[in-house]
Structures are given as structure tokens and as C-alpha cells.
Backbone as ProteinMPNN parsed JSONL, in Angstrom:
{"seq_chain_A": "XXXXXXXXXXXXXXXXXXXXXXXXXXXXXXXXXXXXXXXXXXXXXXXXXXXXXXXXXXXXXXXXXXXXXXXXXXXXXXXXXXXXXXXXXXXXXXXXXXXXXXXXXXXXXXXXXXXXXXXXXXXXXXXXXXXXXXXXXXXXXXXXXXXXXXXXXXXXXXXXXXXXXXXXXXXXXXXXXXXXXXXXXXXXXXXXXXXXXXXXXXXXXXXXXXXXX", "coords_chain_A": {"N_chain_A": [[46.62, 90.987, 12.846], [46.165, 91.71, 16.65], [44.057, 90.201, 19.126], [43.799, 90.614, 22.0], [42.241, 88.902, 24.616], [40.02, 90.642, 27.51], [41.272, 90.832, 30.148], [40.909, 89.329, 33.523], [40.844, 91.045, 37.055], [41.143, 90.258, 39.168], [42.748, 87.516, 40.619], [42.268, 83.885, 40.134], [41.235, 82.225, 43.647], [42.795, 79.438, 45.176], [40.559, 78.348, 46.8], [38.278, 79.057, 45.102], [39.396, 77.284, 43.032], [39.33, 75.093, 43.36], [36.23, 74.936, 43.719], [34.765, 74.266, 41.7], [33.971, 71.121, 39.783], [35.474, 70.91, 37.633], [37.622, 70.874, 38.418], [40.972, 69.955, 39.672], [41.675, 69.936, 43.064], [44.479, 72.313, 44.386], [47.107, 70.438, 45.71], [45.917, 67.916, 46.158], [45.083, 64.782, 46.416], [43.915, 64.076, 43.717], [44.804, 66.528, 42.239], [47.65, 66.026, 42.393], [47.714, 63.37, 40.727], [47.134, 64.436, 38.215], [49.023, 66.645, 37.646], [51.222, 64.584, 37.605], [50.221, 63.352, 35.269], [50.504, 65.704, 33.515], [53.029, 66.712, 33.004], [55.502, 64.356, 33.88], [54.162, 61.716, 32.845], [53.665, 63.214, 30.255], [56.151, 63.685, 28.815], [56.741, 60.893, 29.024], [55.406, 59.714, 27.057], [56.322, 61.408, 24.596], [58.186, 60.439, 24.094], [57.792, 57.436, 24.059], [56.14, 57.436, 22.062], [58.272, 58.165, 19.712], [60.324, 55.721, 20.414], [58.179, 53.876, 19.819], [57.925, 52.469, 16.801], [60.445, 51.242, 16.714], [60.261, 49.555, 19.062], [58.588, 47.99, 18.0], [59.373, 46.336, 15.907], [58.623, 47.548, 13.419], [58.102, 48.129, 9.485], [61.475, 50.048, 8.591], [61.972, 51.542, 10.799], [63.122, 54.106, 11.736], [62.532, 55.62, 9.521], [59.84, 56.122, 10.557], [60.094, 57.313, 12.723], [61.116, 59.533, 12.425], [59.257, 60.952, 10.276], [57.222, 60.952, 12.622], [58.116, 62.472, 14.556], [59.037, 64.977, 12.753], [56.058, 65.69, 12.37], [55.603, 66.407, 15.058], [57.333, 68.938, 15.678], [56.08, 70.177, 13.152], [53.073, 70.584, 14.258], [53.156, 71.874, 17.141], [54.49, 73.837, 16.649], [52.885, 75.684, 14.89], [50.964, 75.949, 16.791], [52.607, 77.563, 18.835], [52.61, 79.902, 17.267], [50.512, 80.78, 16.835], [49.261, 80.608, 19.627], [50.885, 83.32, 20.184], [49.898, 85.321, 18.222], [46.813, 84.878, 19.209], [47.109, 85.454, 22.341], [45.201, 84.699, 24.201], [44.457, 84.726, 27.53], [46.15, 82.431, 30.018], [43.977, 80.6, 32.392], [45.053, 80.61, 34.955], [47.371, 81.881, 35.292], [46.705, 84.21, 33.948], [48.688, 84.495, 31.576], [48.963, 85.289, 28.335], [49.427, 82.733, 26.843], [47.617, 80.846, 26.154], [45.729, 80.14, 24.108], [46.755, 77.627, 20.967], [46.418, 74.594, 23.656], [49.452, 73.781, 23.796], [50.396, 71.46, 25.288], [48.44, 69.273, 24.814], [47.971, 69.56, 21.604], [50.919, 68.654, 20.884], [50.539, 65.783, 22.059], [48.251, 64.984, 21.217], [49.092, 65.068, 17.791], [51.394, 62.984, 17.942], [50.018, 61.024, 18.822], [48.179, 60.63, 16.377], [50.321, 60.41, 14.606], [51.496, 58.087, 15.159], [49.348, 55.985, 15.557], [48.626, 56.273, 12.45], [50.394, 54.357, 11.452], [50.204, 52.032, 13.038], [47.825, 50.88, 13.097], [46.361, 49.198, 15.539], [47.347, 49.963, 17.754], [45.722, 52.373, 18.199], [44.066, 52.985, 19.939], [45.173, 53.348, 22.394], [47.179, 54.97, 22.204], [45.613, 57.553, 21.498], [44.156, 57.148, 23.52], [46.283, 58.227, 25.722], [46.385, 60.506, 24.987], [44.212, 61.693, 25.584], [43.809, 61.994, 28.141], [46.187, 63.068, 28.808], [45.361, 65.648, 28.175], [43.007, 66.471, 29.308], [44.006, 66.829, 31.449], [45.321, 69.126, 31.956], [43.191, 70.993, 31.893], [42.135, 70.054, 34.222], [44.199, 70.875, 36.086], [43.454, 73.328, 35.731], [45.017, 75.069, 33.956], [44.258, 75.514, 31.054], [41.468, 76.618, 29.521], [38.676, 74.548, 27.981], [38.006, 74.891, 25.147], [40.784, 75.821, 24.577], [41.985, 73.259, 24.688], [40.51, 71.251, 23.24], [40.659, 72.859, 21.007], [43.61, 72.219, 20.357], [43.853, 69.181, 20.377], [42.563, 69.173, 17.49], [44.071, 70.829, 16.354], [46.732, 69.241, 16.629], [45.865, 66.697, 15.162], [45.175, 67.579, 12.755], [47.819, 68.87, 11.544], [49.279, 66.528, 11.467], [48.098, 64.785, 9.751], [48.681, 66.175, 7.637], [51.379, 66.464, 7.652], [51.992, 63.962, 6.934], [51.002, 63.529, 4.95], [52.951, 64.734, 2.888], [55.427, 63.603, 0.628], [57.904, 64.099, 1.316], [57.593, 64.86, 3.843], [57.568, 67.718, 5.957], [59.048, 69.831, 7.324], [61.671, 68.312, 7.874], [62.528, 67.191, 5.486], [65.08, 66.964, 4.217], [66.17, 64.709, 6.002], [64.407, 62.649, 5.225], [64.483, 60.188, 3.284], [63.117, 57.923, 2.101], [60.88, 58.9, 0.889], [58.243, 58.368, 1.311], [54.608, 58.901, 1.215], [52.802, 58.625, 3.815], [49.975, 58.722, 4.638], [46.601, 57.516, 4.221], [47.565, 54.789, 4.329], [47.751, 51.325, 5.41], [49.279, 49.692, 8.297], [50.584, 47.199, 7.443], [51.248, 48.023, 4.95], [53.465, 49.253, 5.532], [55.133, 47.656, 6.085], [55.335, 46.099, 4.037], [57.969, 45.231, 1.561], [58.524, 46.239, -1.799], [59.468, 46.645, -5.603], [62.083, 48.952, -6.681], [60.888, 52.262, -7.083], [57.646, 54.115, -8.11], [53.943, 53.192, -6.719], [50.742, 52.41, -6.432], [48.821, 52.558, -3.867], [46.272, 50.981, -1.655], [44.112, 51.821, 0.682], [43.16, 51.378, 4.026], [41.883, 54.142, 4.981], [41.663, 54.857, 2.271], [43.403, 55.663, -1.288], [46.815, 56.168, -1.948], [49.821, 56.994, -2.513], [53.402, 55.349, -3.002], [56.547, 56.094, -2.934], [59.197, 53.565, -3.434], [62.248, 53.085, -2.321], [65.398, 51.572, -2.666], [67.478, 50.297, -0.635]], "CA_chain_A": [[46.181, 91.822, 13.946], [45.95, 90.644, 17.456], [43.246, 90.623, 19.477], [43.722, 89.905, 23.517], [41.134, 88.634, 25.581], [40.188, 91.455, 28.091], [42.138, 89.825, 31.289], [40.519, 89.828, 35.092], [41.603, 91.851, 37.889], [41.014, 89.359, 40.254], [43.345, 86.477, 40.228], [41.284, 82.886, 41.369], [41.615, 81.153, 44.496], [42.501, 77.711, 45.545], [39.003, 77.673, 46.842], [37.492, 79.263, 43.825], [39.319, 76.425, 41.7], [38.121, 73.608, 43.985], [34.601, 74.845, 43.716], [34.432, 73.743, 40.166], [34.311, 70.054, 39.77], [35.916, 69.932, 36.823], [39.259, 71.109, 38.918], [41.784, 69.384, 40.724], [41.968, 71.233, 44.102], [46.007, 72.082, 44.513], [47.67, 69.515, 46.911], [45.027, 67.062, 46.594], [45.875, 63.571, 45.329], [43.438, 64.227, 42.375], [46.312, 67.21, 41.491], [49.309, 64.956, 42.087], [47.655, 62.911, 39.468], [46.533, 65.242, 36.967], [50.241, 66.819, 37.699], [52.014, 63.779, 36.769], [50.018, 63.048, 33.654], [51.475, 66.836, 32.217], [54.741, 66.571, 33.381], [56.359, 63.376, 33.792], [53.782, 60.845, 31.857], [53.477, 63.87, 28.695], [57.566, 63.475, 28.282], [57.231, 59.538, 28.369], [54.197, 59.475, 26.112], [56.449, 61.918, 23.598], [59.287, 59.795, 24.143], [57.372, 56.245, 23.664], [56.007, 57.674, 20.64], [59.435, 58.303, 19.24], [60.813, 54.838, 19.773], [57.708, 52.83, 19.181], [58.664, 51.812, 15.532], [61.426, 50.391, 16.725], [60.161, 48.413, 19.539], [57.083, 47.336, 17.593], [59.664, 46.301, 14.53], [58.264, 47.769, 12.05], [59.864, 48.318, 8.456], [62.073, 51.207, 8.103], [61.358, 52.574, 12.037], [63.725, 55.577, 11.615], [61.612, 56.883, 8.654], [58.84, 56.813, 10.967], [60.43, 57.811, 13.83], [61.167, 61.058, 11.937], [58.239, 61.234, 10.292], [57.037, 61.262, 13.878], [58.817, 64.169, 14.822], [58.34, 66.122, 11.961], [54.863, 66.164, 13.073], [55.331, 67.135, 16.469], [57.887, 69.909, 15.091], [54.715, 71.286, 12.742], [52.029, 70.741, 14.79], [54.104, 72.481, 17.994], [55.236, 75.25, 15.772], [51.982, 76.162, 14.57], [50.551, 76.191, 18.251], [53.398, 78.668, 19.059], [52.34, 80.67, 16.697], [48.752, 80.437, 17.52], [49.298, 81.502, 20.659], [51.22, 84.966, 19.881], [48.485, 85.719, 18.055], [45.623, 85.09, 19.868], [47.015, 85.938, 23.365], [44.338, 84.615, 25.105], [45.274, 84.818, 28.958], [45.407, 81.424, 31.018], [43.035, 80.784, 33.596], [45.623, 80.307, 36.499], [47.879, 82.84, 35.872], [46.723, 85.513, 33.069], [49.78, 84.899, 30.886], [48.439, 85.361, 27.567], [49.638, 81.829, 26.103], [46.443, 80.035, 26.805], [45.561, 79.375, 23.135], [45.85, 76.196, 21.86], [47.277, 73.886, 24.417], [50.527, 72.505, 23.767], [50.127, 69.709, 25.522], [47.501, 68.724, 23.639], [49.043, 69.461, 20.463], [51.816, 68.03, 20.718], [50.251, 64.689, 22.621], [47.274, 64.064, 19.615], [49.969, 65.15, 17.304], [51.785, 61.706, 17.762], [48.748, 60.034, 18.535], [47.705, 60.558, 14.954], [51.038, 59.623, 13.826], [51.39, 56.62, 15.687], [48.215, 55.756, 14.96], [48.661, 55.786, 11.475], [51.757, 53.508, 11.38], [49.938, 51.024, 13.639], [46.296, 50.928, 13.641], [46.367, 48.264, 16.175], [47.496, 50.442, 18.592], [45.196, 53.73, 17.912], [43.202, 53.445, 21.282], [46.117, 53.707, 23.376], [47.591, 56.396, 21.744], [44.385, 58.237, 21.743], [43.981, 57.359, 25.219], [46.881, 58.597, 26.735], [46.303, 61.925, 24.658], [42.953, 62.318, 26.011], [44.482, 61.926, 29.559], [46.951, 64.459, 29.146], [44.157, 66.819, 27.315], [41.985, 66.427, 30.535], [44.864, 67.242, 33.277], [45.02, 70.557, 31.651], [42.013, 71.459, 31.862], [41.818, 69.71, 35.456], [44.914, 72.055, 36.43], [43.435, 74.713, 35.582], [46.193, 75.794, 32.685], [43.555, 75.62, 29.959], [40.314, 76.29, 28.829], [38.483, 73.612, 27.429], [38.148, 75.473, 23.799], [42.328, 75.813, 24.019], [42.266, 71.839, 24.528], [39.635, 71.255, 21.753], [42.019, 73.272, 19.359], [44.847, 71.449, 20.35], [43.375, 68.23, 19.396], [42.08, 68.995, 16.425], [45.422, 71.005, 15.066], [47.796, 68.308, 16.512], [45.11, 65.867, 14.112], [45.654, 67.853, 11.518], [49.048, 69.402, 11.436], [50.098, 65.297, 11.603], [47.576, 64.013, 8.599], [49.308, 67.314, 6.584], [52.583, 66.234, 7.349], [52.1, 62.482, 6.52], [50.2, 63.221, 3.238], [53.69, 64.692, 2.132], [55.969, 62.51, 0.225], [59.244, 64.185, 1.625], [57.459, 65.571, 5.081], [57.297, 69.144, 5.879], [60.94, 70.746, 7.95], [62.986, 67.071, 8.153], [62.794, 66.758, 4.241], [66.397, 66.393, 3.955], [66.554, 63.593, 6.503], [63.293, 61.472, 4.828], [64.497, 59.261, 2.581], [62.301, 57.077, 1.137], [59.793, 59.096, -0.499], [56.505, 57.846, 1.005], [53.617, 59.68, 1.586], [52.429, 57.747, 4.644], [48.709, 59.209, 4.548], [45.929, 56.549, 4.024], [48.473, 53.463, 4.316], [47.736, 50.538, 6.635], [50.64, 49.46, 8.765], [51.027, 46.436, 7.032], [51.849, 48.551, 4.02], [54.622, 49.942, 5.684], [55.97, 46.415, 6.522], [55.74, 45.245, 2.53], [58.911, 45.853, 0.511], [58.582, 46.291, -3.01], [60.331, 47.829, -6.217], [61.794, 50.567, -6.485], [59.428, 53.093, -7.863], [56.55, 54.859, -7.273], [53.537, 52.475, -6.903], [49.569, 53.446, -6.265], [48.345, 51.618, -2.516], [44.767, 50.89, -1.438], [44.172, 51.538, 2.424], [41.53, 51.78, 4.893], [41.728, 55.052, 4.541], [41.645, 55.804, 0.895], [44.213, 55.756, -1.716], [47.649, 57.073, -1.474], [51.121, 56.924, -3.626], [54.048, 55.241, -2.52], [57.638, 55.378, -3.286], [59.44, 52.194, -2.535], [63.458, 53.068, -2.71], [66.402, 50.53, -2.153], [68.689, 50.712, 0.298]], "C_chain_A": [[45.937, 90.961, 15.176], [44.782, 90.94, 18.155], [42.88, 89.668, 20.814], [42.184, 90.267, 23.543], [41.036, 89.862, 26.534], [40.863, 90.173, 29.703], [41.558, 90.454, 32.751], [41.338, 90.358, 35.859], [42.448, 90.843, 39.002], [41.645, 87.822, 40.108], [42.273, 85.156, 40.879], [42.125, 82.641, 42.055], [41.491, 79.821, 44.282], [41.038, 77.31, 45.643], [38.527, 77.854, 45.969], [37.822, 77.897, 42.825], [38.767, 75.008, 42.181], [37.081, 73.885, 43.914], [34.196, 73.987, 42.71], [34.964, 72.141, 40.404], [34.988, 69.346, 39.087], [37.98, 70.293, 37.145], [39.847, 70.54, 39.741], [42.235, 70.61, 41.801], [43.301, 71.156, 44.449], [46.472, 71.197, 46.016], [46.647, 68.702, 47.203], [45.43, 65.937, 45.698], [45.512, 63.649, 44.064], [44.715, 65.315, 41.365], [47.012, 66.357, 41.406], [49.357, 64.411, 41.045], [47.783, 63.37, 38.193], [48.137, 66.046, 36.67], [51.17, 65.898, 37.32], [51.98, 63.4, 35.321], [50.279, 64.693, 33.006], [52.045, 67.044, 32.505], [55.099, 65.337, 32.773], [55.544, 62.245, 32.566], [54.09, 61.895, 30.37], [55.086, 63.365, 28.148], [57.345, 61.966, 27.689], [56.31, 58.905, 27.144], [55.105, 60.141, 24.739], [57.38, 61.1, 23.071], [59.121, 58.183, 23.371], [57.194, 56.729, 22.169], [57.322, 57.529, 19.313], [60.719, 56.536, 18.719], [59.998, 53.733, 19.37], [57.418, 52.208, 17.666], [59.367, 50.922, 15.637], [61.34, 48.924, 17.878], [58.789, 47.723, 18.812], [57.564, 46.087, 15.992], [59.232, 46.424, 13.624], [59.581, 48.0, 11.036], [59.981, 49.363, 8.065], [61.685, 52.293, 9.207], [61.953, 53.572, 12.245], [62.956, 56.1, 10.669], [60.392, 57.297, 9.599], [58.389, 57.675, 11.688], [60.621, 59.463, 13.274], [60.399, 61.376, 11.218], [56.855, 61.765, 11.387], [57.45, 62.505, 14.612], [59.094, 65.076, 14.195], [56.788, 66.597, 12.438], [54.958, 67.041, 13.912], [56.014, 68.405, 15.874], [56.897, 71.318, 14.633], [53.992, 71.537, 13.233], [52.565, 71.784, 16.537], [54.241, 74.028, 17.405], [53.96, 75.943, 15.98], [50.794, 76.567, 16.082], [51.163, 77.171, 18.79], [53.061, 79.976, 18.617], [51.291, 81.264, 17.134], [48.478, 81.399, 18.561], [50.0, 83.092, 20.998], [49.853, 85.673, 18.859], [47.309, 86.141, 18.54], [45.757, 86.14, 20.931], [45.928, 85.863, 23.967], [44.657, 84.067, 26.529], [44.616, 83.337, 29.605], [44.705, 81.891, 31.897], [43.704, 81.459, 35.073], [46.533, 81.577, 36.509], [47.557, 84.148, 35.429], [47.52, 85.562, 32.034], [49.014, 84.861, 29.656], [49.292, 84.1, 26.2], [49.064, 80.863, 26.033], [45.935, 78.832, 25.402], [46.331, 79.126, 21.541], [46.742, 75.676, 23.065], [48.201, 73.152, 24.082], [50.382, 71.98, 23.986], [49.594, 68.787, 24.708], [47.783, 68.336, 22.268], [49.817, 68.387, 19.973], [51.331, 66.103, 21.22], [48.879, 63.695, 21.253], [48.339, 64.609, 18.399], [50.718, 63.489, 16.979], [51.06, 60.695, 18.404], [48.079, 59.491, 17.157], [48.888, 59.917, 13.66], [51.744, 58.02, 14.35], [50.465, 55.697, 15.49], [47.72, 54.89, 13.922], [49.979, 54.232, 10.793], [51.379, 51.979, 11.847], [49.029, 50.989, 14.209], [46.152, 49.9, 14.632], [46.569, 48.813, 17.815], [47.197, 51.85, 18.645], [44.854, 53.977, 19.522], [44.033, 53.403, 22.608], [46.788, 54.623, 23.237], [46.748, 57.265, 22.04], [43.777, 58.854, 23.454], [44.559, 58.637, 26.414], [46.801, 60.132, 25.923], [45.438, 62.77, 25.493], [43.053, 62.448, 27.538], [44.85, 63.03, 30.104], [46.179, 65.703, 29.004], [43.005, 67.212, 28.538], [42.826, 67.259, 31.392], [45.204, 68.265, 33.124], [44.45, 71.4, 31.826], [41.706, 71.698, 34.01], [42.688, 70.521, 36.38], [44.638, 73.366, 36.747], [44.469, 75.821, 35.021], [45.369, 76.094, 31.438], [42.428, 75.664, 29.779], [39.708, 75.012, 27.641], [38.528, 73.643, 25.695], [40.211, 75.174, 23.627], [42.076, 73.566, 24.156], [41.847, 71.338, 23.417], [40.392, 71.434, 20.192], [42.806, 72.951, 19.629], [44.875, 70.556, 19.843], [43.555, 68.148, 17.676], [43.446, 69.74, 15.341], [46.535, 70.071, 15.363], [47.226, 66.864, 15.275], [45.619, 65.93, 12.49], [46.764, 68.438, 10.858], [49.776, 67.742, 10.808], [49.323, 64.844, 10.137], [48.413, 65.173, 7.454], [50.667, 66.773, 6.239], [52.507, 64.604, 6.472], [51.448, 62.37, 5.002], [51.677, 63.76, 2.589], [54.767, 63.679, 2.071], [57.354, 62.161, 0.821], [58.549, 64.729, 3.353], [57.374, 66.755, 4.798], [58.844, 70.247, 6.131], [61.743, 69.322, 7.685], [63.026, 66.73, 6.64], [63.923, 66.0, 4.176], [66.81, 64.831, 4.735], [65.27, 62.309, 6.048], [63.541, 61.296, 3.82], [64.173, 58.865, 1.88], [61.529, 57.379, 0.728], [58.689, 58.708, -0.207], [55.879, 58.589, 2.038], [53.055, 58.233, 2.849], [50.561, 58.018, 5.241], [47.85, 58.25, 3.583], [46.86, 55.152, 3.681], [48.412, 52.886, 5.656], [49.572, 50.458, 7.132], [51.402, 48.384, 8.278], [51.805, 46.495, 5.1], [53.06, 48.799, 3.895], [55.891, 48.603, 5.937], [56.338, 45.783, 5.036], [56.878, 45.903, 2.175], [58.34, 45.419, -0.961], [59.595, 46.916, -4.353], [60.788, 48.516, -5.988], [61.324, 51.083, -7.714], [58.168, 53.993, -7.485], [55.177, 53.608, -7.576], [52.083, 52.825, -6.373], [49.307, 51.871, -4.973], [46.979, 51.71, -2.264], [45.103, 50.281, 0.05], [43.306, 51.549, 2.78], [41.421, 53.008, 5.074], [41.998, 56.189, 3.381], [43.112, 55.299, 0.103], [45.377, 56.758, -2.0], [48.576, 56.365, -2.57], [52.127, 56.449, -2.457], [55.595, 54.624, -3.382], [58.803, 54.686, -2.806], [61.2, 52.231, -3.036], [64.356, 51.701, -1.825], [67.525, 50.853, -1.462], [70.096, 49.66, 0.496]], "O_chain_A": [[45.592, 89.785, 15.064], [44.317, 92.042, 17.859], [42.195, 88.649, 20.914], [41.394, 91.079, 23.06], [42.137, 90.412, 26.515], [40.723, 88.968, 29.91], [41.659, 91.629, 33.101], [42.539, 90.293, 35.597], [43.594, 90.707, 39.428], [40.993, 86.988, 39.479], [41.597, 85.341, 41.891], [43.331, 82.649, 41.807], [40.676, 79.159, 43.639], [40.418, 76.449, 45.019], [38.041, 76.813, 45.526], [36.987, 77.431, 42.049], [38.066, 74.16, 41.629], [36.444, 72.844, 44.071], [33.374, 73.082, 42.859], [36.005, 71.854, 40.996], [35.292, 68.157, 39.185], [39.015, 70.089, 36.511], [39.274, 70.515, 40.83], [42.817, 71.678, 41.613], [43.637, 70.047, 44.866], [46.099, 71.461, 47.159], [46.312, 68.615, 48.384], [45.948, 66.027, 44.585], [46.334, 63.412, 43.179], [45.278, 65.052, 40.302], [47.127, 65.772, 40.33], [50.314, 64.495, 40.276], [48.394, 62.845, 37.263], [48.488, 66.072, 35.49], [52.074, 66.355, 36.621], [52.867, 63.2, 34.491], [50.197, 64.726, 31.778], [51.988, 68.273, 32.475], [55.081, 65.117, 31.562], [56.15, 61.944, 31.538], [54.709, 61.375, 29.442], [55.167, 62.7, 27.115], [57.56, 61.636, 26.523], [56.511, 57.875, 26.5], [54.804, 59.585, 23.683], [57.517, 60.943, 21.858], [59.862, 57.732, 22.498], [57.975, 56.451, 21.258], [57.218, 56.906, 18.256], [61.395, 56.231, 17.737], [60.478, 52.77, 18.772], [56.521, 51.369, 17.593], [59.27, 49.88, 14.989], [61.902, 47.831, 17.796], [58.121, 46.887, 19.42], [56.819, 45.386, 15.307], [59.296, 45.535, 12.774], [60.805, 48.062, 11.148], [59.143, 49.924, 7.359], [61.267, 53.429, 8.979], [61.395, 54.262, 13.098], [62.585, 57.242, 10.941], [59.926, 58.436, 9.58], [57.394, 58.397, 11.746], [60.172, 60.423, 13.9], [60.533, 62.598, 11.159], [55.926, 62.542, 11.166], [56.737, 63.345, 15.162], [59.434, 66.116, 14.759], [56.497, 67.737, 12.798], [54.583, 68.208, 13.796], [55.136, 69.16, 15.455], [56.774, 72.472, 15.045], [53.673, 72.72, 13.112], [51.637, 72.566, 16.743], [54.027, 75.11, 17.952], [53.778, 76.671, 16.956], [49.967, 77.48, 16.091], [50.393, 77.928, 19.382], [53.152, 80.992, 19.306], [51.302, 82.286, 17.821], [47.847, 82.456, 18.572], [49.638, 83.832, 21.913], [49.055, 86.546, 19.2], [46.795, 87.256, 18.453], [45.158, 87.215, 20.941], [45.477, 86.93, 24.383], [45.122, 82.93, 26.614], [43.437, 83.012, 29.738], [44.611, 83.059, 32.274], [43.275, 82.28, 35.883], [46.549, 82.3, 37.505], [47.878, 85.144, 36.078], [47.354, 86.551, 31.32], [48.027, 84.171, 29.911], [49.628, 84.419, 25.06], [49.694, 79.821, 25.853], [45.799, 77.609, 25.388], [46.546, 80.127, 20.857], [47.73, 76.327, 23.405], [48.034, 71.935, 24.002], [49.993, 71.206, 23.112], [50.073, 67.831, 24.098], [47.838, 67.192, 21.815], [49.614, 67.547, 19.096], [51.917, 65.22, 20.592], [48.731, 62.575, 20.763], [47.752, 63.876, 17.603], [50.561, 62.925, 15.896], [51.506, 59.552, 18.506], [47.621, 58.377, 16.901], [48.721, 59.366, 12.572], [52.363, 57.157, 13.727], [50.817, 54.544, 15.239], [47.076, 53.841, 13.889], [50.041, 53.492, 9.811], [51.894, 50.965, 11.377], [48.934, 51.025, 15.436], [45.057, 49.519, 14.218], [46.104, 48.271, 18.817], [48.068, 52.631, 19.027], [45.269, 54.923, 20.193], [43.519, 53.426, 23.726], [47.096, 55.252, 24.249], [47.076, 57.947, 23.011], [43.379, 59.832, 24.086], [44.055, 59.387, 27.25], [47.363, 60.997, 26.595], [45.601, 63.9, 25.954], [42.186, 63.132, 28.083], [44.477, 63.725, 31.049], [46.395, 66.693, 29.703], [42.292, 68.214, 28.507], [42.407, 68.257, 31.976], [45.562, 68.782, 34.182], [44.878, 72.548, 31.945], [41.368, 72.63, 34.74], [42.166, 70.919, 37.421], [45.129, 74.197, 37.512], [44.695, 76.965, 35.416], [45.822, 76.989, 30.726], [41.966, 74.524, 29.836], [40.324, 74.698, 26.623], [38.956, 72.704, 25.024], [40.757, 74.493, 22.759], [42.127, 72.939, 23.098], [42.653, 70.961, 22.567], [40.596, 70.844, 19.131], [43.536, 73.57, 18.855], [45.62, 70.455, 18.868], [44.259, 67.471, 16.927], [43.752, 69.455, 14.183], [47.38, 69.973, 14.473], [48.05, 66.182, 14.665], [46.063, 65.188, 11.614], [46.727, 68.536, 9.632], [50.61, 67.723, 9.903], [50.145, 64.504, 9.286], [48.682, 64.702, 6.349], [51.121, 66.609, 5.106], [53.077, 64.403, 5.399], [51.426, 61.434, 4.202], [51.805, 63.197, 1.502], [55.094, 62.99, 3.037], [57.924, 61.078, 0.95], [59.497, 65.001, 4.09], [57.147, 67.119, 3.644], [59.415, 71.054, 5.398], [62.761, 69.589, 7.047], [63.732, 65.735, 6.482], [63.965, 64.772, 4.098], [67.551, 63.992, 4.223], [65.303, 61.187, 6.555], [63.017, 62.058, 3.007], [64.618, 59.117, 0.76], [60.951, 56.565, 0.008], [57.881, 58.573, -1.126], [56.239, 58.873, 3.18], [53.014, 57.044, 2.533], [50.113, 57.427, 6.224], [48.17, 58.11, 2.403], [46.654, 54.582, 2.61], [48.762, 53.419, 6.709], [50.602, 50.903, 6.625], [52.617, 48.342, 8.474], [52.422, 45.701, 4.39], [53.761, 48.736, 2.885], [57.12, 48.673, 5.948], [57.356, 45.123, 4.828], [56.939, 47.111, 2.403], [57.778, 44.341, -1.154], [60.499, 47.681, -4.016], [60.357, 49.176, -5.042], [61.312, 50.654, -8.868], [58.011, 54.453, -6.354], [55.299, 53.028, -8.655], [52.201, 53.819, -5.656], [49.525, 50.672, -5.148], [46.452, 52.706, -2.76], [45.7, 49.312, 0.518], [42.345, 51.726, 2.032], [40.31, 53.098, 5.596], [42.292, 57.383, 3.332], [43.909, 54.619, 0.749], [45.144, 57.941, -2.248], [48.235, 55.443, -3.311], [51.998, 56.833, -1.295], [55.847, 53.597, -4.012], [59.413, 55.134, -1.835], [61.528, 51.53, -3.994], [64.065, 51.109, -0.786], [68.394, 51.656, -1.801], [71.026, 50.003, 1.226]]}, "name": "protein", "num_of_chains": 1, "seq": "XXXXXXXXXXXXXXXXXXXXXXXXXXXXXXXXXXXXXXXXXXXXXXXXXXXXXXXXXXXXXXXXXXXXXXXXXXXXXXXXXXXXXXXXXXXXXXXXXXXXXXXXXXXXXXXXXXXXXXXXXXXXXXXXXXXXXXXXXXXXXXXXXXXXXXXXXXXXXXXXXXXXXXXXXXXXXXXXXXXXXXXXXXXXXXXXXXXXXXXXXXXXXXXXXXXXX"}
């Protein structure tokens, strides 16, 4: 069942959204900014994500890389969804695709799986999520609740996918069989057997199977 938000008559003004401090007033450099980080930076942030495996050499950076984008895939999807559902009307225009925030989503989404691949580089991932997760808000495209739940289902859409062994939609193209949920990064760098073999991480114990190529 769905159940819209009742939606105002009264569209805001420019001035109304500059009153608020937590808004970038339109055509003010603070916009430009907040406009580049969900446009042009969100692409290169989805994009970095995608090939940093490969510039970081890790081992086996196409599994991760598509492990990586299985995420975004689920966690994306399920936001899509989300939002036919809810129909809760943005701020700026009324459209009723408010909640959660893609952006968001999709941006802690491969924060969480980048993350996991290469704890070394969590707080830059994180960072530039929390960036994009702001300029949303600062736009005036999102309520802070739709950002909130973006977060927290791009978090967990990505620890879901990575706890399975084959992924979630890219099955057919994942390979090697490993659950990548509680495994340091230096896990992912050991070769071993092939087999299935039990791992001890910093976050907990996980299964991993170690095929030959």
C-alpha cells in the first residue's frame, strides 16, 4: 500500500531556501559547490570506486570491481523501489521521489565496499560520501531523514551483498566464490588452495573459497 506525503500548495522561494542555513542559496558559490559535489564529483567518486582495485593492485581487482558494482546495482535498486513506494514529495520540486536519496545510496554503497577491500582507505571513502550526502540536503533535493536512509541502506544493501559467496544479480560473472564480508584486505591479497578455507578478520569470521585460475 502506498502512502504519499500530503504535498504543499505553495512551492518555496529562492529566498525562503536561503533563509535556512542549512541551504545553499541558488547562484551562490556555496551552490556551485554543493552542485559540483552531486553532479560531476558523485560520477567520479562512482567511477574511482570502480577502478580503485586496480589502481591500488590488489589481488583479483575485477572480482572486486564487480563485487563493487553488484552493490551499487542492489543498493540503487532497492532505493528505486523505496521510492515508488513511499512517494514522499521533494522539497524543491514536489516530485514524489524524495525517499531515500540516491545519491546517498549509491555513494555509501561503495564506500562500504571499498572500504571493506581496503581498510586503509575507509575515511576517504566515507568522506567523500558524507560530502555528497550533505550537498543534497544543502540543494535542497532531500530531506535529511531521505539522506539518513540512504546511508544506512547503501551500508547495508553492500555488507548483504558482500556476505554472499556468489554476490547477489552479477552471480554469473563472480568467480571465485568468496564471501568478502569480515575479511581484511590483506586477506584478499593472500593466495591459497583451492578450497574452501575458514578466515579470521577484524571484523569477525567469514568463509573463503580460494579457486585457481
Amino acid at each position: 500500500m502506498i502512502f504519499p506525503l500530503p504535498m504543499p500548495k505553495i512551492m518555496p522561494s529562492a529566498a525562503q531556501i536561503s533563509a535556512s542555513p542549512s541551504h545553499a542559496t541558488p547562484g551562490s558559490k556555496e551552490w556551485k559547490i554543493d552542485k559540483f559535489l552531486s553532479t560531476w564529483f558523485t560520477y567520479g567518486y562512482l567511477a574511482a570506486g570502480q577502478v580503485a582495485p586496480f589502481a591500488e593492485h590488489l589481488h583479483k581487482p575485477m572480482q572486486m570491481a564487480l563485487r563493487s558494482g553488484d552493490s551499487e546495482l542492489v543498493a540503487v535498486g532497492l532505493a528505486e523501489a523505496l521510492k515508488r513506494l513511499t512517494r514522499v514529495p521533494r522539497p524543491d520540486t514536489h516530485k514524489p521521489t524524495s525517499f531515500p536519496s540516491g545519491h546517498t545510496t549509491a555513494a555509501f554503497a561503495m564506500a562500504t565496499a571499498e572500504s571493506q577491500f581496503n581498510p586503509g582507505s575507509a575515511l576517504y571513502w566515507y568522506l567523500g560520501a558524507t560530502a555528497i550526502s550533505i550537498s543534497r540536503i544543502r540543494l535542497y533535493r532531500h530531506h535529511v531523514t531521505d539522506v539518513l536512509a540512504g546511508a544506512a541502506l547503501g551500508f547495508l544493501a553492500t555488507r548483504w551483498e558482500l556476505s554472499q559467496p556468489r554476490g547477489l544479480l552479477l552471480g554469473g560473472l563472480i568467480v571465485n566464490r568468496t564471501s568478502a564480508l569480515g575479511l581484511a584486505a590483506s586477506e584478499w591479497n593472500q593466495s591459497s588452495p583451492e578450497g574452501w578455507s575458514m578466515i579470521s578478520g577484524p571484523l569477525g569470521i567469514g568463509m573463503r573459497y580460494s579457486a585457481k585460475f
